[in-house]
N, C-alpha and C positions, 0 to 999 in steps of 0.2 A: 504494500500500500504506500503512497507516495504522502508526503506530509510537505506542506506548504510550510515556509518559515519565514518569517519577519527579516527583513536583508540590516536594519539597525532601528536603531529609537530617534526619534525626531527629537530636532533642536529642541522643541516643547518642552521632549521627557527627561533630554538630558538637564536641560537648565533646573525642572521642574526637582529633580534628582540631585541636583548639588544644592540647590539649595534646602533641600530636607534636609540632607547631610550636614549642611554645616546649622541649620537650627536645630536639628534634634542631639548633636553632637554637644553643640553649647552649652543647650538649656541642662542635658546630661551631666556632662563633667561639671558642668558650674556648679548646678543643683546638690550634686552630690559633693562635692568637693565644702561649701559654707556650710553642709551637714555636718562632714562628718570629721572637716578639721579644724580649728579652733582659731577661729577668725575674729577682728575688730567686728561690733553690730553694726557699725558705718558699713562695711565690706560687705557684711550679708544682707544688709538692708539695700545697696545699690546693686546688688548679684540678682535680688529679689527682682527690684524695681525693672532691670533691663527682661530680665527671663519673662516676667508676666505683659510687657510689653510687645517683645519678640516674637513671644508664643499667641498672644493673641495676634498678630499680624500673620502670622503664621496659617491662622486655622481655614483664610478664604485659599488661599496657595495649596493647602492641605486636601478641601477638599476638591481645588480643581484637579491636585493629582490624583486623589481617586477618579474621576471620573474620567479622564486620559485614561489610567488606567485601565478600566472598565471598558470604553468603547473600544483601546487599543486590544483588546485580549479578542473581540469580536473576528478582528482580522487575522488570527493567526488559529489554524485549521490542523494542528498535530494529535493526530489520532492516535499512533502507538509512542509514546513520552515513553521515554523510559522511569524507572523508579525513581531517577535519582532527580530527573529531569521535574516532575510530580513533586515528590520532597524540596526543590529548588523554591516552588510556583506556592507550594504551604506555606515554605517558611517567610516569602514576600507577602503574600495576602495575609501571615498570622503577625508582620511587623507592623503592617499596616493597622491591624484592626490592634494591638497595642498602642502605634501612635494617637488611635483616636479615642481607646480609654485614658490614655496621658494629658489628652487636650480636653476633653468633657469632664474628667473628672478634677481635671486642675484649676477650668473653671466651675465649679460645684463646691469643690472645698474652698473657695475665696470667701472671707467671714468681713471684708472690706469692697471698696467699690474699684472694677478693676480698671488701674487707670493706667493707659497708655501714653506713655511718653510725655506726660501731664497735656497733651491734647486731648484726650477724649477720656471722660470718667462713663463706667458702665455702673450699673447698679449691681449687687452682689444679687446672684441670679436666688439663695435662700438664705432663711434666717433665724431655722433650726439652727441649733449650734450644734446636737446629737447627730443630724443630716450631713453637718460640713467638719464636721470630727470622721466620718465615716470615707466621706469622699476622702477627704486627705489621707486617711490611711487606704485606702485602694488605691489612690496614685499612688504612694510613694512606696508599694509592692508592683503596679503596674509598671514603675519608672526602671524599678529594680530589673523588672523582665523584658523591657525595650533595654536597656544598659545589654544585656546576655544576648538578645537579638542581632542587634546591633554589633557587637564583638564575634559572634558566630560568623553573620555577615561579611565583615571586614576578614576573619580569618579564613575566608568559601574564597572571599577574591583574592590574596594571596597563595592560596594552594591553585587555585586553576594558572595563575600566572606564572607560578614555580613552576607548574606543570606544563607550559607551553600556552597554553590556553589563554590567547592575550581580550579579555573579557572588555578589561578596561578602555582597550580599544575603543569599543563601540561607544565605552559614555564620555566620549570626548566631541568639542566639536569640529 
């Protein structure tokens, strides 16, 4: 059986793609980092300020990459994938649906008004405190398991490139 393949990802995907990369990389290592090391509250209060900024700019780009993604998946017609090929296509579609428990739930545990870049104040979407104690600990296990995603990730495109398999290629423009 002949399987059709996609010849590269448009400018769109790649642009669309680094730049996930470097906001979820950020929000990431920063987040984690005024966690878990013992920082001035100056430092983690401006770590804060930029991350809840960022991320909310982030989340209209977010979901136009899902839905690039989405329509793009429509075009590509491979019927026998191999396993590993399948395992590849899970573990994107399962970072993805991580990024968007990271972003829904990071806005839901906000117990203040989320303000971006002091241009635009949103209103905190609740004001349960029991509700926004609950989100905030499902992000910050969801963050934990985009953190792992993400390094799996990164360590998939080095062995293919070790291995010949110049991947990278294609998310260039």
């Amino acid at each position: 059986m002949v399987a059709m393949k996609r010849v590269g990802y448009s400018r769109l995907q790649i642009a669309l793609h680094w730049i996930s990369a470097a906001v979820i990389l950020w929000a990431l290592l920063s987040g984690f980092y005024v966690s878990v090391i013992k920082v001035a509250a100056e430092t983690k209060s401006i770590v804060g300020f930029i991350n809840v900024s960022v991320t909310a700019l982030f989340i209209p780009i977010f979901i136009l990459r899902l839905y690039v993604s989405v329509r793009g998946s429509h075009t590509t017609c491979e019927v026998d994938r191999t396993f590993v090929k399948r395992l590849a296509s899970w573990m994107h579609k399962s970072i993805y649906l991580m990024t968007a428990v990271v972003l829904l739930t990071g806005i839901l545990m906000m117990d203040r008004p989320i303000n971006i870049f002091d241009l635009v104040l949103i209103p905190a979407p609740l004001n349960d405190l029991q509700w926004i104690e609950r989100f905030f600990v499902i992000h910050v296990w969801a963050c934990v398991m985009l953190l792992v995603q993400v390094a799996l990730h990164i360590a998939a495109v080095i062995k293919h490139e070790m291995c010949g398999r110049r991947i990278l290629k294609k998310m260039v423009f």
